[in-house]
N, C-alpha and C positions, 0 to 999 in steps of 0.2 A: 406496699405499706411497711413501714418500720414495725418490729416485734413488737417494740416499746408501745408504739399506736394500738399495734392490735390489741394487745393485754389491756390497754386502759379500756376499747369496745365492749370487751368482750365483761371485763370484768362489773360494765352498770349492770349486766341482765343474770349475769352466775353471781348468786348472793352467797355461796357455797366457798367460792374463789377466793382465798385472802393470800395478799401480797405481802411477801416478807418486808419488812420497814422498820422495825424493831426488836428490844430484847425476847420477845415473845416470843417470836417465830425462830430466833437462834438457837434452837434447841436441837438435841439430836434425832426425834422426831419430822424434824422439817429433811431431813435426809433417806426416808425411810425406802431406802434401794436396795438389790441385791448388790451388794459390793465385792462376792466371791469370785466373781469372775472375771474382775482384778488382783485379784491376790490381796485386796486391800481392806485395812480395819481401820474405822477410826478410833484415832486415842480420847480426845477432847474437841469438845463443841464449846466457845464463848464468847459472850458479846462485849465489843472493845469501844467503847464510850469517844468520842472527837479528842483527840490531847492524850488521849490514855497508852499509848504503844510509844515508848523511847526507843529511839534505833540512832544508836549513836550522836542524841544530841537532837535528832529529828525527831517530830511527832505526826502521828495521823492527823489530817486537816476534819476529816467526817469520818462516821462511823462505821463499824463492819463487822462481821459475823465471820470466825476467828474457827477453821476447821483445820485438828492434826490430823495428819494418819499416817498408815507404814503401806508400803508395798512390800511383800514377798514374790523374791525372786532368784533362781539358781538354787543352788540347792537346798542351803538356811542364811539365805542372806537377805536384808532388810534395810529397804530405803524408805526413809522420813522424809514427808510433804507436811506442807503448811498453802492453805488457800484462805483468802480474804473476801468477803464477800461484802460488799457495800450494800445499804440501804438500798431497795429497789429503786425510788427514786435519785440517786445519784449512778444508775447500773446503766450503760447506754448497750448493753447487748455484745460486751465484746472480752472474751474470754485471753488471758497474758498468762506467759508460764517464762520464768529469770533462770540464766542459769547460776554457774558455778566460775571461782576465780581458782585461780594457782592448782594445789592437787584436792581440790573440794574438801567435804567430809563437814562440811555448813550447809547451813541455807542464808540464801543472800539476800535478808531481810532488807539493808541497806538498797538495795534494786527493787524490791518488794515496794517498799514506800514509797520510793521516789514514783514507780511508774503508778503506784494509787492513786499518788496524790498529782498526778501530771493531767487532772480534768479530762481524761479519756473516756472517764467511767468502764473502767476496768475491774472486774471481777482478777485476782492476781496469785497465781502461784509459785511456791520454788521449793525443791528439794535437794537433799545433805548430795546426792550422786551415790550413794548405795552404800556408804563406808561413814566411820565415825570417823572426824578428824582426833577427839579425845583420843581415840585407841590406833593413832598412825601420828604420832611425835607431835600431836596437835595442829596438823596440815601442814608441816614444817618439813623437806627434805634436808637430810643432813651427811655426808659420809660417813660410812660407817653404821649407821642408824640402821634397824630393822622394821620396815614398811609393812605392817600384815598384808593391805588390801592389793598391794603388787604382788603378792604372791596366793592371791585368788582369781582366775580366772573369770569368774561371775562378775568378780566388783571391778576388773580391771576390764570387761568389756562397757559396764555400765558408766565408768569414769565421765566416758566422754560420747563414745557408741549411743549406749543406752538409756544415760542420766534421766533425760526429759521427758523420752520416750515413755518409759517404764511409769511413770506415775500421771502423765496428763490425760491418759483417757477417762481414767480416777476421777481424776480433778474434772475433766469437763462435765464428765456424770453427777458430781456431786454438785456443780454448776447450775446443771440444767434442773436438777431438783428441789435446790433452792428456789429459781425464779420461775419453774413450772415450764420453762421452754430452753431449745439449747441455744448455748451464746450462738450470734449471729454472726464473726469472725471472729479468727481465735492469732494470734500474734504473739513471737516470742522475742525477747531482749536477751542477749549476752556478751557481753566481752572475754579477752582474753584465753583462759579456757572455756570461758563460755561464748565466745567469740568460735570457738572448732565446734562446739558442740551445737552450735547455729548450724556451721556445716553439714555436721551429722543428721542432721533433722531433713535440711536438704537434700541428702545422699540418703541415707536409710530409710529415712521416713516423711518423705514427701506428703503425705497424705494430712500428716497434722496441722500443718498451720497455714493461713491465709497467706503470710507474711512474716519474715523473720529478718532484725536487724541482727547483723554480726560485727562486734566492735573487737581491733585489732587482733583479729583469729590467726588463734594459735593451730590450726588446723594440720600444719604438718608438723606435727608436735614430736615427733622424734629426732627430726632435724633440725626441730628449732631447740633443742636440747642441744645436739649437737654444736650448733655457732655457738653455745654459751662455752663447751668445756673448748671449740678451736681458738676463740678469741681470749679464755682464759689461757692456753698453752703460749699465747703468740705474744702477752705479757706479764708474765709470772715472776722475770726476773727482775732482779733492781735496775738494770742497765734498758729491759724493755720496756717496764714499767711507763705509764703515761698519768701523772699527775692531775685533780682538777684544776690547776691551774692551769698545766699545759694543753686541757684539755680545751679550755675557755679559748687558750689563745689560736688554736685552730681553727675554734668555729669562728673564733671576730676574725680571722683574717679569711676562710672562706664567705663570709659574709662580706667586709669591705670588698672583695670581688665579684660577688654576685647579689645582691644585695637591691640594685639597683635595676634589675633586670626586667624586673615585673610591674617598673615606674615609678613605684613608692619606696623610698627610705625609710623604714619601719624595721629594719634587723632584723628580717622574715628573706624566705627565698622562697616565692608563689612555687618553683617546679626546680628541686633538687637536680632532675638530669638532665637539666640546659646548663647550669653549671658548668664551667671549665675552668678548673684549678688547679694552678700546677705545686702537689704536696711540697717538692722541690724549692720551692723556693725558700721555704722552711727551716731548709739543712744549714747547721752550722757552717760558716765560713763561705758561703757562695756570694758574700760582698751584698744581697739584696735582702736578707730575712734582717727582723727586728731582734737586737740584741735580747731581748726582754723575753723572747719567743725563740729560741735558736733550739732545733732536735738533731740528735745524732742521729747517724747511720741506723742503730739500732731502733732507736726512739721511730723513725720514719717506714721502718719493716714493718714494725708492729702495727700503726696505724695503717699500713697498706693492707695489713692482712685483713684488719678487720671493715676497712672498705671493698676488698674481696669476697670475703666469706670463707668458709670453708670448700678447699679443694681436692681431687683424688690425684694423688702424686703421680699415679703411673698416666694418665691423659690430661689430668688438668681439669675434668668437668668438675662442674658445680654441685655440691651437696645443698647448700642453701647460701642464697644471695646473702650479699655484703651489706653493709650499712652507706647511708647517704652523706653527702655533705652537708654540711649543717645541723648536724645530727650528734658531735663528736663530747659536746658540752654535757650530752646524757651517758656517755660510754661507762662508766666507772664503773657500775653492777657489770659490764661484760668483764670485768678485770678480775675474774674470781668468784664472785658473790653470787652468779647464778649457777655458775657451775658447780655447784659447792652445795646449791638447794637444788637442784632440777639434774642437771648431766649426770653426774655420781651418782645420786640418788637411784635413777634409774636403771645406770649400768649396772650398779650393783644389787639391787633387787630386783629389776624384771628384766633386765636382757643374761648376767653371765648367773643371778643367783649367788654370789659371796660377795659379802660385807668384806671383806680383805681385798679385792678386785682393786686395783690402782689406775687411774684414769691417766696415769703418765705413759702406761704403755699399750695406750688404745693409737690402733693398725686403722690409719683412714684410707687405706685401700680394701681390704679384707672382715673388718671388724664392722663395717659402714653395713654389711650387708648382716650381721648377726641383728644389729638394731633394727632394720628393716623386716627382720622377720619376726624376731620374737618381740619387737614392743611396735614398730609400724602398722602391722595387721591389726593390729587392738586397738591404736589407740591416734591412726591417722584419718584423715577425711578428706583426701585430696583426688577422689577421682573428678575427671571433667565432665562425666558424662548426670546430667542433672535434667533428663528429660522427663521420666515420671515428676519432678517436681514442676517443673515447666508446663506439662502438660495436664498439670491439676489446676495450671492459672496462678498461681503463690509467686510470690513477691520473696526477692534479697536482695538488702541493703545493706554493704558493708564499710565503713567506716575503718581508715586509718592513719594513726599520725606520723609524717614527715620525721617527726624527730622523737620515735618512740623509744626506749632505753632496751626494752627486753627484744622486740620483733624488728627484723628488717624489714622498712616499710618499704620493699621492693619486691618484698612476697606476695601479698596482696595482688599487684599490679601483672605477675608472671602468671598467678593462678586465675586472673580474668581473661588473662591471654589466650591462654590453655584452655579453660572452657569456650571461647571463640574459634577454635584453631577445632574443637569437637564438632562444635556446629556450625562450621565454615560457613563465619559471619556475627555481624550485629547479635549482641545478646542484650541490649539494655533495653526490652521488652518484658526484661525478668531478673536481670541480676544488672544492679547500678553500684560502682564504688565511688566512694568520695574520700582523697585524698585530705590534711588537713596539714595545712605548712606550719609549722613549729610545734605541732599537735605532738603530745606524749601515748601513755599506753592507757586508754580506757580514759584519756581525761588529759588533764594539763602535764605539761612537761615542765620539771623543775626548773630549769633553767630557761624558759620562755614565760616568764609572767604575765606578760602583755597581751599573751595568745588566748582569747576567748576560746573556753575550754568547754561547755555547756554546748552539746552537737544537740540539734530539735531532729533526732531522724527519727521516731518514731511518727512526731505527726505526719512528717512525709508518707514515711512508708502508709499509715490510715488512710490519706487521700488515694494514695497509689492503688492500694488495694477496694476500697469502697467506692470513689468515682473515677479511676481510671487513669487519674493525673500521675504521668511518670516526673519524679522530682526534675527539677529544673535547675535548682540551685535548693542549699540548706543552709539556714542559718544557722550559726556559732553564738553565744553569747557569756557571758561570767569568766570574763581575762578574772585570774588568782591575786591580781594587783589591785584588783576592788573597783576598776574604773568600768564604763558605760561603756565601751568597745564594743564592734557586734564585727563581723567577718562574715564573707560569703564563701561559702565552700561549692564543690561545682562535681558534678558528672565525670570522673576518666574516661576520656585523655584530656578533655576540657580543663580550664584554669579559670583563676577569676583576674579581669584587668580592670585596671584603677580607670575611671571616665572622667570623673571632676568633682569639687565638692573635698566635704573632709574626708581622711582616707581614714579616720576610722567608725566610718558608717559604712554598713554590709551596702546599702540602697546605692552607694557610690559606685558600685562594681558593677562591670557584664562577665558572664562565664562564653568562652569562647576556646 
């Protein structure tokens, strides 16, 4: 029998029993736990009326009872939670905790709402990651800049390690107090950084959640630092430099070449590496590229570097994959602008420790291995080996786009490899990725309008985890161009092919 059933049985004959439902019971009274042995205090209890909570524009659909608090953790350091708590009657027994985006120091209210209000009947949590973004340049990496929370070992484990960790037994405690019993699944949402820190949950802390989606994780986050300041080094100069415009004109003419491959003409490439394109033809003067699109010698390095990735000079191997074709229309943040918030940032506060430290003369043979140690141990999540989460029965669904600006959507697809390659064999008994062709980071890709950017993977992952059904296919929905578009997204190594019908109905496609 469902919770929900039980509580209504139980609650004709216990006249004593009152179910929270209203401003009454939001009180701090209805919480009345020991909460010390979570390090946790609440700050405010209150009740937030349907329409009453603005989050950028957005409001709560129904009501909810609105709990702060802090966790103490390390040695005086203090992370803020925020949990929502729905009307009993809109609570279906299932406990959410959102993570964090870029170098946190928020709480990601914006994820908080949407997944409230996503008819789940989700009880919903999310916290700052341990650190004020106020007192660290306002979440903002900068050269130069002094980071406090990089140079605290407590907050820089909690960043991404232990964000979620650290406040959701809190939170499900304060959960189960409210509605007198504990959620009945408990499920977590994140992208980007919160997208690693899905990881983490799965690696550290297996134990917490039924199921967790992970949207373009940043999980080898010191490497993916990394591609931002190689792909800055590889066009820094005015001669390497690669223009938006020039940048459009490689991806239309890798599209007029692959474009067509996955049957529909739609300026999408269902699978980036069936692609064959030769950059070359590109180059100034070879009598075949379009005057209007012509790259020099230089011009052509530089995008090879950054369809490579970052390499070790002395063998050649791989620090972190390259970017895809089709993909080149999003590149312009790799031309500086990440390395400039995230690489620097980092090299100069938690790996060398000085703000003076010049990323012009970072050693990718030698230096590769200081970031490995003093900021990878902290703050990566890349082992393969995810058997206590496996073997608690939990659910990962990770999500990511083809043509994301910040991550190489080729990381994803190496790290599901590597976890297969652990347990030589099939893993999508427990971990499923879905790939998304012209998908950006966390959402739509500028330069793909058309691309239904709205991924439904949490229902999925709900069925997956409560009757068993391993997704099959996910639908897309909400292209940024306003039009009724839906897209079927599919299982890796699986694709979606066109059958018949209009191609822009998901129902048109098989994933195969």
């Amino acid at each position: 029998m469902h919770s929900k059933s039980l509580i209504l049985s139980l609650a004709g004959c216990a006249t004593a029993f009152v179910l929270p439902h209203s401003a009454t019971q939001c009180t701090i009274n209805s919480f009345d736990i020991p909460l010390t042995s979570f390090n946790a205090t609440i700050s405010s209890v209150a009740y937030q009326p349907a329409n009453a909570r603005n989050v950028s524009g957005a409001f709560n659909q129904k009501e909810f009872c609105e709990v702060n608090a802090t966790i103490g953790y390390g040695t005086a350091d203090t992370l803020d939670f925020t949990l929502w708590l729905p009307d009993w009657v809109n609570y279906e027994g299932r406990f959410m905790a959102v993570g964090n985006g870029g170098m946190a120091g928020t709480i990601d209210y914006v994820n908080m709402l949407k997944q409230f209000d996503s008819g789940l009947g989700v009880a919903v949590a999310g916290g700052n990651a341990g650190h004020l973004a106020s007192q660290n340049n306002h979440g903002e990496g900068e050269p130069g800049v002094y980071l406090p929370y990089l140079h605290d070992p407590a907050q820089v484990e909690a960043w991404i390690h232990d964000a979620v960790s650290l406040f959701t037994p809190a939170a499900k405690a304060l959960t189960a107090a409210y509605y007198r019993y504990q959620p009945t699944f408990s499920y977590y949402d994140g992208c980007s950084t919160g997208g690693a820190q899905g990881f983490a949950l799965a690696q550290y802390h297996p134990q917490l959640f039924d199921g967790i989606v992970a949207g373009s994780p940043g999980n080898w986050y010191s490497h993916l630092a990394l591609s931002f300041l190689w792909n800055a080094q590889h066009t820094k100069t005015s001669a390497s430099n690669l223009t938006q415009h020039e940048l459009n004109g490689i991806t239309d003419a890798v599209l007029d070449a692959c474009d067509i491959l996955d049957g529909v003409q739609d300026r999408l490439i269902e699978n980036p590496l069936v692609c064959n394109f030769d950059l070359a033809s590109l180059a100034c003067g070879n009598g075949t590229s379009n005057a209007t699109f012509c790259f020099t010698t230089t011009q052509l390095e530089a995008a090879k570097a950054i369809y490579a990735g970052p390499t070790r000079p002395g063998n050649g191997s791989q620090i972190y994959p390259g970017f895809s074709l089709g993909s080149e229309k999003e590149w312009a943040m790799q031309e500086g602008e990440l390395a400039e918030a995230f690489s620097i940032p980092l090299l100069q506060n938690l790996v060398y420790n000085d703000l003076n430290y010049s990323a012009d003369s970072f050693d990718w043979e030698s230096d590769v291995v200081d970031v490995d140690v003093k900021a990878g141990t902290h703050i990566d999540e890349i082992s393969p080996d995810l058997s206590a989460f496996r073997n608690c029965g939990s659910k990962l669904l990770v999500t990511q786009g083809w043509a994301d600006p910040f991550n190489a959507a080729i990381w994803p697809i190496q790290h599901l490899e590597r976890v297969e390659h652990f347990f030589q064999g099939d893993v999508s008994d427990f971990f499923n990725l879905f790939m998304i062709p012209g998908g950006g980071h966390c959402g739509a890709a500028e330069h793909y309008p058309t691309v239904p950017a709205t991924y439904h993977a949490m229902p999925e992952l709900v069925r997956w985890v409560e009757r068993g059904r391993r997704p099959e296919a996910m639908l897309s929905t909400d292209p940024p161009d306003g039009s009724e578009r839906t897209r079927k997204l599919c299982p890796w190594p699986q694709t979606a092919r066109y059958v018949a019908g209009k191609s822009d109905n998901w129902t048109n496609y098989v994933c195969e």
